[in-house]
C-alpha positions as CSV (number, residue, x, y, z in Angstrom):
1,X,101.3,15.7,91.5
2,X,103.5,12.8,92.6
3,X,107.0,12.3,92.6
4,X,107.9,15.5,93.7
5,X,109.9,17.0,96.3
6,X,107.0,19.5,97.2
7,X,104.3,17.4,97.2
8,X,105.6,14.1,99.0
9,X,105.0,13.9,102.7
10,X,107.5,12.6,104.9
11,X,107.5,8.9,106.2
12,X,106.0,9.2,109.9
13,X,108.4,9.3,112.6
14,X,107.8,6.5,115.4
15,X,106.6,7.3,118.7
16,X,107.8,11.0,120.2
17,X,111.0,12.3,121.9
18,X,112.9,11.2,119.0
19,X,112.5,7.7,118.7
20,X,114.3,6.7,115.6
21,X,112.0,5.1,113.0
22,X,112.9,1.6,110.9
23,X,112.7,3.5,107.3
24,X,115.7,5.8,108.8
25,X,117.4,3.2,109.9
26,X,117.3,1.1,107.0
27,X,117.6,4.5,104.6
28,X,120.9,5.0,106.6
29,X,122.4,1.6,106.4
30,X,121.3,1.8,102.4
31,X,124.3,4.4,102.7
32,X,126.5,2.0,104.0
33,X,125.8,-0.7,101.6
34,X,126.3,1.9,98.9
35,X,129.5,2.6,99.8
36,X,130.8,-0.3,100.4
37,X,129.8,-1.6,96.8
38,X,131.4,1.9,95.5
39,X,135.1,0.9,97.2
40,X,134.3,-2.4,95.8
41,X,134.0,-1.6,92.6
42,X,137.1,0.2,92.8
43,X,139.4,-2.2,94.3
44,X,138.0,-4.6,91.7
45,X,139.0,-2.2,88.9
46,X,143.0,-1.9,90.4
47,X,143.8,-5.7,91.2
48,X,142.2,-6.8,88.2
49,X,144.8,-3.9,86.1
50,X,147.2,-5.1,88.3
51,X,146.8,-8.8,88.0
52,X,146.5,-8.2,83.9
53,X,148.9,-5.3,83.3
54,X,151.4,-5.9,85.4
55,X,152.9,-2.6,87.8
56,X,150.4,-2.6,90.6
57,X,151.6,0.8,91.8
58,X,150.9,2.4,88.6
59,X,147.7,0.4,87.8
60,X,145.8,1.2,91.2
61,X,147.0,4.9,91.4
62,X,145.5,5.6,87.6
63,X,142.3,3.3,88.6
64,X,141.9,5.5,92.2
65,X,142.5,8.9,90.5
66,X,140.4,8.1,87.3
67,X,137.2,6.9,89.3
68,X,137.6,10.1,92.3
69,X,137.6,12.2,89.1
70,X,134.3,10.5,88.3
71,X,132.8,10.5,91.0
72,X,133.4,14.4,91.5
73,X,131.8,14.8,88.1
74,X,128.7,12.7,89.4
75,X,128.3,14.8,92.2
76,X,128.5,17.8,90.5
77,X,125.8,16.5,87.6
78,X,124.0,15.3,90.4
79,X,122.6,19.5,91.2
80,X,120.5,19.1,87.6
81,X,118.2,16.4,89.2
82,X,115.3,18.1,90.5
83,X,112.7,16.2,90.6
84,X,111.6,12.8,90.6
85,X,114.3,12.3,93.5
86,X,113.5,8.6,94.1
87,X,112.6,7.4,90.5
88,X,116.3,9.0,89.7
89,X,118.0,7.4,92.9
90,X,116.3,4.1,92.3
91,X,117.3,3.7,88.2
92,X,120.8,4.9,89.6
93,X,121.3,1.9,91.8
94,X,120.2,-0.6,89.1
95,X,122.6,1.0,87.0
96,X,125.6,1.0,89.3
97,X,124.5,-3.0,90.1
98,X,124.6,-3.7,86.7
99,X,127.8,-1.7,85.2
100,X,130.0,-2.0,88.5
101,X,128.8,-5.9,88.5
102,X,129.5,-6.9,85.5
103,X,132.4,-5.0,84.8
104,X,135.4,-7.5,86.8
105,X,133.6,-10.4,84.3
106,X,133.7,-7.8,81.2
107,X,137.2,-7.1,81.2
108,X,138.0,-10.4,82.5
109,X,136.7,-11.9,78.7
110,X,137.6,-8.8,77.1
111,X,141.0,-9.2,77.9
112,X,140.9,-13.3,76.8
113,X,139.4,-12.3,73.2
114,X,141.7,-9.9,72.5
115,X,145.1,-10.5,70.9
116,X,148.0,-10.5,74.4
117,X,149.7,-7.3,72.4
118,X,146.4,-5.0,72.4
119,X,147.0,-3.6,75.5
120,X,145.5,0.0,74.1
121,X,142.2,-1.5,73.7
122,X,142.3,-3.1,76.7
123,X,143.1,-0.3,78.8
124,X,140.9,2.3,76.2
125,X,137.8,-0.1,78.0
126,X,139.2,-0.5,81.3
127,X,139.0,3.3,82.1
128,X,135.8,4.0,80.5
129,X,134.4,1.4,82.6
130,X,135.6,3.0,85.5
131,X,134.1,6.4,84.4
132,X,131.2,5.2,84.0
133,X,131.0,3.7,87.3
134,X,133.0,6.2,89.0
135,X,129.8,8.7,87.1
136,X,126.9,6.7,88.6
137,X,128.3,6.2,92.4
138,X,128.9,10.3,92.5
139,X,125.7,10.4,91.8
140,X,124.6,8.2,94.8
141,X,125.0,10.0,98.0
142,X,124.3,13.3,96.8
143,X,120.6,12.0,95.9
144,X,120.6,9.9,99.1
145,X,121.8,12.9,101.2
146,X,118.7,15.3,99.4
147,X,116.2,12.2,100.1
148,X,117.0,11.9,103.6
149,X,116.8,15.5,104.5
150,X,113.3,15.6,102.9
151,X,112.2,12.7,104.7
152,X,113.5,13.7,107.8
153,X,113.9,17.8,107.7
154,X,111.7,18.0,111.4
155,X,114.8,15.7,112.9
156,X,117.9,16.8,111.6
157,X,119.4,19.8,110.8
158,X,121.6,20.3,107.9
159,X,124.9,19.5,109.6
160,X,123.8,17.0,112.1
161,X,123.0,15.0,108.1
162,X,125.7,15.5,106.9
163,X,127.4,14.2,109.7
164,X,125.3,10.8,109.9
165,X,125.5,10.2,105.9
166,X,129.8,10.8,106.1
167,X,130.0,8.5,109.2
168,X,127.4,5.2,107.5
169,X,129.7,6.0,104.2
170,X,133.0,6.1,105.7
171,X,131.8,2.9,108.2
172,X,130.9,0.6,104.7
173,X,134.5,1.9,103.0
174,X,136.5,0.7,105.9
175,X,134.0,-2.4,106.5
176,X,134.9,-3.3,102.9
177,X,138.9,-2.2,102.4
178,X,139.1,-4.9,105.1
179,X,136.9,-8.4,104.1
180,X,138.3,-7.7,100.5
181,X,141.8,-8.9,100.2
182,X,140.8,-10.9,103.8
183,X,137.3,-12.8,103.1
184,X,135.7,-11.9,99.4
185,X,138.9,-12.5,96.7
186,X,139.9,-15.0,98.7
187,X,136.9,-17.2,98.8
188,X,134.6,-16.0,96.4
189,X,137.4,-14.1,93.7
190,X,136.9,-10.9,92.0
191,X,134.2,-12.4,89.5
192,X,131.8,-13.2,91.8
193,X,132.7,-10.3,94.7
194,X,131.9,-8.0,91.8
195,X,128.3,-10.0,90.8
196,X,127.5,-10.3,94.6
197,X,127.7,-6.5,95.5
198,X,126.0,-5.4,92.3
199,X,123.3,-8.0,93.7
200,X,123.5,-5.6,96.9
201,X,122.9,-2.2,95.0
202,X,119.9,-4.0,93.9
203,X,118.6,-4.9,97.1
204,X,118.9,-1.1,97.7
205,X,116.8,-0.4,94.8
206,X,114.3,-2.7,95.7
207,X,114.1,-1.5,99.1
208,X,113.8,1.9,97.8
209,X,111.0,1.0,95.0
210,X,109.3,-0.7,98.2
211,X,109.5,2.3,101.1
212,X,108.5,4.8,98.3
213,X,105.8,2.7,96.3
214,X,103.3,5.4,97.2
215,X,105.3,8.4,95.6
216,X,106.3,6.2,92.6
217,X,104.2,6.9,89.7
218,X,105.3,4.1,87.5
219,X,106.0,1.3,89.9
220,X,105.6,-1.6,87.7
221,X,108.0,-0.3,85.4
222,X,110.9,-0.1,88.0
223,X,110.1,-3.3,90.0
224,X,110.3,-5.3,86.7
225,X,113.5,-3.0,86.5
226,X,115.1,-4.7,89.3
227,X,113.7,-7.8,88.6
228,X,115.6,-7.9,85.2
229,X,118.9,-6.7,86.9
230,X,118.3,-9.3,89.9
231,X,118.3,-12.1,87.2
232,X,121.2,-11.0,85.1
233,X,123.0,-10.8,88.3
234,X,121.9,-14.2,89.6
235,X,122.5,-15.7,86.4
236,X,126.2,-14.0,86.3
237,X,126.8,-15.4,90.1
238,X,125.9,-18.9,88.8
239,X,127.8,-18.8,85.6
240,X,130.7,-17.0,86.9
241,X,133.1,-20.2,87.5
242,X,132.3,-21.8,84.2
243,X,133.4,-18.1,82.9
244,X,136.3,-18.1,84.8
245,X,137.3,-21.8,83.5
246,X,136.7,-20.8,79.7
247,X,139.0,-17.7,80.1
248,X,141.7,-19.0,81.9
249,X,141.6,-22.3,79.4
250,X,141.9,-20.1,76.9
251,X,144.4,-17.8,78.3
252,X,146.9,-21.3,79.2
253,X,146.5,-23.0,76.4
254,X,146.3,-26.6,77.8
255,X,144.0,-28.4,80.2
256,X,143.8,-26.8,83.9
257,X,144.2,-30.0,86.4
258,X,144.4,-27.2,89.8
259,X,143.1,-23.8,90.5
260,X,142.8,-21.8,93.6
261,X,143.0,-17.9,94.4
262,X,144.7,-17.1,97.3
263,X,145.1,-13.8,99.6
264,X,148.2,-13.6,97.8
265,X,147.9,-14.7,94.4
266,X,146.4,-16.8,91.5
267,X,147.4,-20.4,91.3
268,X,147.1,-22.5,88.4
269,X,148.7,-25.4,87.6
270,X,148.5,-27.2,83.8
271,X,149.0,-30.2,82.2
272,X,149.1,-31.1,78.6
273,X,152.3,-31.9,76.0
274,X,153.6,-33.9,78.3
275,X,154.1,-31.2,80.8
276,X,153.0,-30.4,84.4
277,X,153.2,-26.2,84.5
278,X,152.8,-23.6,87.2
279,X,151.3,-20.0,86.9
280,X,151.4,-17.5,90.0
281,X,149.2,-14.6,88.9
282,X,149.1,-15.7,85.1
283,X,153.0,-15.6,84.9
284,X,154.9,-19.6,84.4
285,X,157.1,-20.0,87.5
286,X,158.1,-24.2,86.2
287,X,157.8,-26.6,83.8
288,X,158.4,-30.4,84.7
289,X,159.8,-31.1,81.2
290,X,162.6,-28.2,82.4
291,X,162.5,-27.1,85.7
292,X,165.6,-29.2,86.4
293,X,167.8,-27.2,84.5
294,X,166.8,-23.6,86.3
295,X,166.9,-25.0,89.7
296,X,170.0,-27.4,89.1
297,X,171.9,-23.9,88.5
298,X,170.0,-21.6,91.3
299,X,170.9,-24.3,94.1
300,X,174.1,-26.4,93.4
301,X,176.7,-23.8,92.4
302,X,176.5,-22.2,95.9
303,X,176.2,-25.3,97.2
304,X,179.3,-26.7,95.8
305,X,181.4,-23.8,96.3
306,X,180.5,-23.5,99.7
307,X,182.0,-27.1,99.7
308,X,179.9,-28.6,102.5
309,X,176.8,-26.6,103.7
310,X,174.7,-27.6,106.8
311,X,172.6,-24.8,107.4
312,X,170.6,-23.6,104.2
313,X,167.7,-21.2,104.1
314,X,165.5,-21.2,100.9
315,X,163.4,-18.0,100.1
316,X,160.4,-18.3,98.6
317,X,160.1,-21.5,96.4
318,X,157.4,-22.5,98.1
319,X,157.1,-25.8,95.5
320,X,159.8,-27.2,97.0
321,X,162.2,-27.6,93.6
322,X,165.0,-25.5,95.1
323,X,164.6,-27.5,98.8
324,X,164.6,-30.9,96.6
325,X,168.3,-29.5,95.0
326,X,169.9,-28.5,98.5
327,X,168.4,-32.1,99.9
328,X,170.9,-33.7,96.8
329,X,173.8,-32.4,99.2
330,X,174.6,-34.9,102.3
331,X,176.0,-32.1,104.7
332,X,172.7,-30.6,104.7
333,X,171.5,-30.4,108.5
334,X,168.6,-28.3,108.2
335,X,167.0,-26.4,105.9
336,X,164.6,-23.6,106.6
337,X,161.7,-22.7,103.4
338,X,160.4,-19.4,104.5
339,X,157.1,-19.0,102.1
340,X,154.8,-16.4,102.0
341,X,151.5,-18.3,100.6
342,X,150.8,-21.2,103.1
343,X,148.4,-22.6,100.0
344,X,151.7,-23.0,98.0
345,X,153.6,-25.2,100.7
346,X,150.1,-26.6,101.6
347,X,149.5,-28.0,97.7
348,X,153.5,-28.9,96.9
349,X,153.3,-31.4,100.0
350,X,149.9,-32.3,100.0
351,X,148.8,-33.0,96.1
352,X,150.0,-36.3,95.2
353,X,150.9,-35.0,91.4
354,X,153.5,-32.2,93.0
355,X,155.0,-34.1,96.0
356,X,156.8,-36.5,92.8
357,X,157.8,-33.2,91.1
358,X,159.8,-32.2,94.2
359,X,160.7,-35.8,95.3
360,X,158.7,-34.9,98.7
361,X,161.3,-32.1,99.6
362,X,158.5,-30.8,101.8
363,X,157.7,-34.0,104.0
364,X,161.2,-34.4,104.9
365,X,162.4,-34.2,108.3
366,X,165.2,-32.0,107.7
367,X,162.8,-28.9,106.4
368,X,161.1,-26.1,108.4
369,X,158.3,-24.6,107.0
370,X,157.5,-21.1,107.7
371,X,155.2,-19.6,105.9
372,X,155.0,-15.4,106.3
373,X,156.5,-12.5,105.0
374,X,160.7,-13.1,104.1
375,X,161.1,-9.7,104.7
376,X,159.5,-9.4,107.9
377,X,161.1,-12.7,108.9
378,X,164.9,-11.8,108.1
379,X,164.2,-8.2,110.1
380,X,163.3,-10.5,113.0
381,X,165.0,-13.5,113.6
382,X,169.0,-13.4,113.3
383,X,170.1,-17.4,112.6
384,X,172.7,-17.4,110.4
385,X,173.5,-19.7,107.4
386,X,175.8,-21.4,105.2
387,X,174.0,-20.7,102.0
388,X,170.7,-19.0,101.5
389,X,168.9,-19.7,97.9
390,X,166.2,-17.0,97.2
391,X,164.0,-17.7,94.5
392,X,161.2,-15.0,94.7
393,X,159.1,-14.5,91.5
394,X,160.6,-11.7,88.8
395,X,160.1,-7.9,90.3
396,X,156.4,-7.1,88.0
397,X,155.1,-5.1,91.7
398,X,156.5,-3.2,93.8
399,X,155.4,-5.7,96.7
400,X,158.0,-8.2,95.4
401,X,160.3,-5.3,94.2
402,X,161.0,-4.6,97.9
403,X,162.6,-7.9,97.7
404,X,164.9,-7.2,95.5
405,X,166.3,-3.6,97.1
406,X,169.5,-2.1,99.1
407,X,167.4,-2.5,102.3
408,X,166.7,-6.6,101.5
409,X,170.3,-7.3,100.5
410,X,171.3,-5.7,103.6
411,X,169.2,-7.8,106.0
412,X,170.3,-10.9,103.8
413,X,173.6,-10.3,104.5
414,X,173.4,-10.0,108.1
415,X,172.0,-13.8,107.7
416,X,174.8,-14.8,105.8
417,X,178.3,-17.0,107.8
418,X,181.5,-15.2,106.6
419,X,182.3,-18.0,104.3
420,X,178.7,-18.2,102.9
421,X,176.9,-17.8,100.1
422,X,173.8,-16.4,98.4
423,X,172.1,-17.2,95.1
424,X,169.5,-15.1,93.6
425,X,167.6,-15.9,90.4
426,X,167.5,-12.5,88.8
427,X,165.2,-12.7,85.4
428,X,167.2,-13.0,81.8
429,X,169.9,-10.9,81.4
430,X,169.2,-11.5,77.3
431,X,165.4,-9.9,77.5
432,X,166.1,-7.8,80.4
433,X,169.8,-6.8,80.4
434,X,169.2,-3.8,82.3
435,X,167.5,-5.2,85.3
436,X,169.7,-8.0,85.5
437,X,173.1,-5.6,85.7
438,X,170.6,-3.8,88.4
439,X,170.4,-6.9,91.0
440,X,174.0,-7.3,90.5
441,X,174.8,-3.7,91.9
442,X,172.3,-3.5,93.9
443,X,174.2,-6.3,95.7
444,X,177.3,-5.1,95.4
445,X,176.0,-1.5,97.0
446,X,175.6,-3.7,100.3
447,X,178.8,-4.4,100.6
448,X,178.7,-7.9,99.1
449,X,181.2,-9.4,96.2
450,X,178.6,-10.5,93.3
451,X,179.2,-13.4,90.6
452,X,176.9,-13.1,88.0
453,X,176.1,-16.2,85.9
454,X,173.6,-17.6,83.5
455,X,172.2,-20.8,82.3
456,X,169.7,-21.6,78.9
457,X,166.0,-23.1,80.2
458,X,164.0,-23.5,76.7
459,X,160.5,-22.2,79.1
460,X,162.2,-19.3,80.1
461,X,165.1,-18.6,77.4
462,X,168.5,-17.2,78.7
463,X,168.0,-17.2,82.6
464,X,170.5,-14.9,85.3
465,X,171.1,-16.2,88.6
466,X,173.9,-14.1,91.3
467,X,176.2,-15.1,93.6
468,X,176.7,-12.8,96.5
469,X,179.4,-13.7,99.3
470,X,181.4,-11.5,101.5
471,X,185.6,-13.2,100.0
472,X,186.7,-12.5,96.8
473,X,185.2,-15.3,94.4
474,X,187.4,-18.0,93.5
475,X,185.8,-20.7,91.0
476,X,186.2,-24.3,93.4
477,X,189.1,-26.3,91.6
478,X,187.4,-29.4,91.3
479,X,183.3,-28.6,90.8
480,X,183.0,-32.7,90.2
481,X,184.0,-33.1,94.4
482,X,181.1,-31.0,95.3
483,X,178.1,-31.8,92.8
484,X,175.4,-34.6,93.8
485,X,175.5,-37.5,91.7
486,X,172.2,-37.7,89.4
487,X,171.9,-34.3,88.4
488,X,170.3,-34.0,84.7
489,X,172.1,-30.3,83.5
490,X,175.1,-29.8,85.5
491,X,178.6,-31.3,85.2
492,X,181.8,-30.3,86.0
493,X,182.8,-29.6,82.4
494,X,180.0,-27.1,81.9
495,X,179.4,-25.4,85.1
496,X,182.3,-23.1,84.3
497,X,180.9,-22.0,80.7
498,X,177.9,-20.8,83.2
499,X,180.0,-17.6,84.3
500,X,181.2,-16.5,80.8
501,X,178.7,-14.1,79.2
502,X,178.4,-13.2,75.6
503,X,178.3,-9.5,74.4
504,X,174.9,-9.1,73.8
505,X,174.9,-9.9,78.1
506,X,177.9,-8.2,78.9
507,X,177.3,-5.8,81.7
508,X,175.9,-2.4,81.2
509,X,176.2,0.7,83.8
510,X,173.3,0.4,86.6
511,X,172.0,2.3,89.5
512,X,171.2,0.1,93.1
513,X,167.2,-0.8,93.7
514,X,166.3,1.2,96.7
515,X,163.3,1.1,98.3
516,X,162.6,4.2,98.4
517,X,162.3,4.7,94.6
518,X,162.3,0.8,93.4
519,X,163.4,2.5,89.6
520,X,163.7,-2.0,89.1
521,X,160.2,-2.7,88.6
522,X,159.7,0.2,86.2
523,X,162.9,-1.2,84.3
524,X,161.7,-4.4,84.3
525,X,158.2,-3.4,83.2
526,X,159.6,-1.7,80.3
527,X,162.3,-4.4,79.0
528,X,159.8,-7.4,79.6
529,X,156.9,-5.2,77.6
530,X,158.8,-4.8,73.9
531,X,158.9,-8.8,74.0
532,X,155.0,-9.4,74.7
């Protein structure tokens, strides 16, 4: 009878004194390229929750412990398949292929077609996806564990096995936790690194269906099987950037003129209406129609109280809007833009369309770009400023709420000239009253004297912006000496309104943003979700 554990001989070894054979070999790297399609799928799973949802700590924690769970329930399901070893292993992998391919493009449209406040359906698909998947690849290395030892029971002993089937798996999981975020998001996004590694759990199934074709009893069946899965793969690889385009058109709104994904983040820049608009991650950073007005009030108010700045540090604001501001002021020396995302600085003073939204800022011989980590960089260098203007985006992660903790404000201060000053934007202290008062003593639990203000930009609504400086604040007597002529929002008769806030803004009670509990991005999280 074939098929069968009992009746199947074992492939031939090669040669004696334990030569290894090719079918081990390639049976043993299968394991690695099972694996490293299983982490795939996961990682796929948390960034796209992360880059939809919002809370990236929250999101890839729920994603990791949902799919281990399944996986331990596919192992453990995996003791009731007896027989037919290879048939089972073989519709496995076209299954995993298919479901763990397809499912970054599923959720992708799933989350365009439905309404932006049905999260609970979303989410309800999300992690039974994941299940699923998490079901199939427990499944996996059991089989190929049982398979192996049958095949090769005269060479290994139990342990010896186990050990080589751990050490191929472990070898693909770290192979792929490292050309993820480094070579496959970047270049081919999560789209197509999901389609391309379901590709590879076919490959495995067709090597599979062609080592065992003898034992097989319906081999047609299976190899039109994976010929099926191969095309719907292939066809999903070729269709996956017009899929991308129609969701993201229809997500924005308004025709897409630039898109590129980054190690760091989405970009996409729009333009209808009249408009030219910027998305990091799905979330509007700037509208030309009225971007003036938010960074007219992040950069001049320090500016002008300082009185006559010559050393200015921007953070963040890699499009150069904020760096444009602080050029408006003649004392300026030098300015230093420290950017995370060199594809940010790279596009704002390359692309002909942004260089005349930030009057060239970039190109100017007066800037230094650097473009790493502001964290790491502050920790590191110890140059010391007049004003520093940080313009990060809003705290949705705990990556960028590190940014906005005890342990930033402290090394910000250390950068900071006794009669300097610092601007924060810090979200709208309408919609988010709660993490706005947060910033503000967060600041002040560094030791720093904060001046909280606010200005109106229609894209945003009510926007909050901080001033921190080391003297007691004293509003400049004459704000018309120190503004730049040409400004579009700002005058001397209402820059002062800017510091008076209403009571539905008035300050509330608020614990600092450490970073060892970051309570700021769950806050902001909360406040920003009853409004979506």
């Amino acid at each position: 009878m074939a098929d069968t554990a009992a009746s199947v001989a074992p492939i031939p070894q090669d040669g004696e004194g334990g030569r290894v054979s090719p079918a081990e070999v390639l049976l043993l790297a299968s394991v690695f390229v099972v694996a490293a399609c299983g982490l795939v799928y996961e990682l796929a799973a948390g960034s796209l929750a992360s880059y939809l949802l919002g809370d990236s700590v929250l999101q890839f924690s729920t994603i990791i412990g949902a799919y281990l769970f399944a996986m331990g329930v596919g192992s453990w399901l995996s003791r009731y398949l007896e027989r037919q070893l290879v048939a089972h292993f073989l519709r496995i992998e076209l299954m995993v292929g298919l479901c763990g391919g397809l499912m970054p493009a599923l959720l992708f449209v799933a989350h365009t077609l439905l309404p932006a406040s049905a999260t609970t359906p979303f989410r309800m698909l999300l992690y039974a996806m994941v299940l699923l998947v998490g079901i199939l690849v427990g499944l996996e290395i059991p089989l190929v564990m049982r398979i192996l030892k049958r095949q090769f029971s005269q060479r290994y002993a139990l342990k010896d096995l186990v050990a080589e089937v751990l050490t191929f798996d472990y070898l693909g999981a770290l192979a792929v936790s490292l050309a993820f975020p480094l070579l496959l998001v970047p270049h081919l996004g999560l789209i197509r690194t999901g389609l391309f590694f379901g590709l590879l759990n076919v490959a495995v199934a067709a090597w599979a269906l062609w080592l065992f074709r003898a034992e097989l009893r319906t081999w047609g069946a299976h190899a039109l099987a994976c010929a099926l899965a191969a095309l719907v793969l292939g066809v999903g690889m070729l269709g996956a950037q017009p899929l991308t385009t129609w969701a993201e058109d229809r997500f924005y709104g308004e025709g897409i003129v630039l898109r590129e994904h980054t190690p760091y983040q989405r970009i996409v820049l729009t333009h209808g209406h009249g408009a030219t608009k910027l998305y990091l991650n799905g979330n509007l950073q700037f509208s030309s129609r009225d971007e003036y007005r938010y960074h007219e009030a992040l950069v001049h108010p320090a500016m002008t109280a300082h009185g006559a700045p010559r050393r200015v540090l921007v953070l963040g604001g890699g499009d150069g809007m904020a760096v444009r501001e602080v050029l408006r002021h003649p004392s300026v020396q030098q300015v230093t833009l420290v950017e995370l995302d060199p594809a940010m600085t790279r596009l704002f003073s390359q692309d002909d369309r942004l260089r005349s939204l930030n009057a060239d800022a970039l190109r100017s011989p007066k800037v230094r770009v650097v473009n790493t980590d502001a964290f790491n960089w502050l920790d590191q260098h110890d140059e010391v400023f007049d004003v520093i203007v940080v313009d990060f985006p809003d705290p949705t992660n705990h990556a960028i709420g590190k940014l906005y903790t005890t342990t930033f404000y402290a090394l910000l201060d250390k950068h900071l000239a006794a009669s300097g000053y610092a601007v924060v934007q810090t979200t709208s202290p309408l919609i988010a009253r709660q993490s706005y008062w947060t910033v503000v003593s967060t600041l002040e639990a560094v030791g720093m004297s904060a001046t909280p203000y606010h200005a109106h930009v229609p894209s945003f609504g009510e926007w909050g912006f901080v001033l921190a400086h080391r003297r007691p604040w004293r509003a400049p007597s004459d704000w018309q000496a120190g503004l730049p002529s040409g400004l579009r929002f700002l005058s001397p008769a209402v820059l002062p309104g800017l510091f008076v806030f209403p009571p539905d803004m008035a300050r509330l009670p608020a614990e600092p943003n450490r970073l060892s509990n970051q309570g700021l991005v769950h806050t902001f999280e909360q406040e920003w979700g009853q409004v979506r």
